[in-house]
N, C-alpha and C positions, 0 to 999 in steps of 0.2 A: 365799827364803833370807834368813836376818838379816844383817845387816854382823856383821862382827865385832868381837870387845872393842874392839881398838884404834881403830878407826875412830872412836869419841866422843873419843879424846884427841889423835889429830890435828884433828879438827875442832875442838876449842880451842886450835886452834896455828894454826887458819885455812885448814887443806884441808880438800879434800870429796873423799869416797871415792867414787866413783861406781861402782851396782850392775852387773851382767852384764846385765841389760834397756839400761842407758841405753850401755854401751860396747859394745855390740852392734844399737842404734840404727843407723840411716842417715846418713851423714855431711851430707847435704842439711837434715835436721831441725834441725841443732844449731845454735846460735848463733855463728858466726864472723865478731863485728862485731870483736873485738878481735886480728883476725891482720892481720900485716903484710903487704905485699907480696910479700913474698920467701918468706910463709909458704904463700899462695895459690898462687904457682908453685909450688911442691912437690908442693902437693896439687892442681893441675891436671897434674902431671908426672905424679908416683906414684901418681894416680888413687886411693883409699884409700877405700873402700865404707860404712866402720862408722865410727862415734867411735873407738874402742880401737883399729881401726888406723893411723887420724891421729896420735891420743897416744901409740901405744907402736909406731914403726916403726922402722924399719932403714935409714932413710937417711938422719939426721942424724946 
């Protein structure tokens, strides 16, 4: 699936839209050098499977 329109004009605003492959990735995969302490407890609290459930949850 393509991204869509918008997604090139945020990404010149400096977000990155990230596809249904990558926010349905394994949360172990992804890069989490730049979470806090407090972000860590959460996600060793809330246990969160995927990328997209890390980024898009319900308990903050």
């Amino acid at each position: 699936m393509d991204p869509p329109v918008w997604a090139t004009t945020l990404g010149s605003f400096g977000f990155v839209v990230l596809t249904a492959t990558e926010l349905l990735s394994p949360l172990e995969e992804a890069d989490g050098s730049a979470l806090s302490q407090a972000e860590w407890r959460q996600i060793k609290h809330w246990r969160p499977e995927t990328l997209g459930a890390a980024l898009f949850n319900s308990w903050d």
